[in-house]
N, C-alpha and C positions, 0 to 999 in steps of 0.2 A: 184666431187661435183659441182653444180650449184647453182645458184643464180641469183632472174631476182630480180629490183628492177623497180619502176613506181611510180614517182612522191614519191618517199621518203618512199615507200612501198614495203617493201619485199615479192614477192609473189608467193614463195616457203616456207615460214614458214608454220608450220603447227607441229600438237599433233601427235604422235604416242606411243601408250601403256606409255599416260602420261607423258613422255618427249617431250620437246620443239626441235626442231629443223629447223635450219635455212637457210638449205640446202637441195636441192632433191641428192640425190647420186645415179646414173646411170650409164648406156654405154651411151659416149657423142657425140662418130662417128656419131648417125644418127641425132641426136641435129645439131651438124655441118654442116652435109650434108644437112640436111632443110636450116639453116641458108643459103647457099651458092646458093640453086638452088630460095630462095625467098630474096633475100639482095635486088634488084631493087624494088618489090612492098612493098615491108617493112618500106625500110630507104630513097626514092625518091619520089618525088611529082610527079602528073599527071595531067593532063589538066582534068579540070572540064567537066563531059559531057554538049552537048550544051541542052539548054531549049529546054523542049516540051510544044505544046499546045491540052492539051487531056483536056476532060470533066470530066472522071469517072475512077475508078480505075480499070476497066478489060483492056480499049485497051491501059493501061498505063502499068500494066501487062505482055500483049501479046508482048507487043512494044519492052518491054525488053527482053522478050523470042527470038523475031526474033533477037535483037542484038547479042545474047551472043548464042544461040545453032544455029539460018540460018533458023527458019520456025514458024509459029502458027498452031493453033489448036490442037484439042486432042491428036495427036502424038505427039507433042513434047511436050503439059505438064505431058504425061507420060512419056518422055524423062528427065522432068524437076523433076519429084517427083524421079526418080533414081538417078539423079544426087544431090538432095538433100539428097536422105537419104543413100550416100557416105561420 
């Protein structure tokens, strides 16, 4: 059984066939295993990205695309819409 709580909120409660329950009950191997392979971006701070100075929201957009996939234009926001809807 698990239980996550956030800020004094339980957020695994929840109704099922009218009973209250206060726990999700699962296999927690692969709970764990997430927990382990993301514990650095989770529970550690990161340096803020540095300012940009863009105009408008498309080359602010694209700007982040070249960060995070290595190119613009329509290949890679069809790269970006796959990767989104992963």
């Amino acid at each position: 059984m698990f239980q996550l709580w956030v800020q004094s909120r339980n957020l695994c409660e929840h109704r099922a066939q009218g009973q209250l329950h206060t726990e999700v009950t699962w296999y927690l191997l692969p709970l764990f295993g997430w927990l382990a392979e993301n514990w650095d971006p989770l529970f550690h701070e990161h340096r803020l990205p540095e300012p940009i100075e863009i105009t408008s929201a498309r080359p602010a957009y694209l700007q982040g695309l070249r960060a995070t996939l290595g190119d613009s234009g329509p290949r890679v926001e069809h790269r970006v819409e796959a990767w989104q809807r992963w």
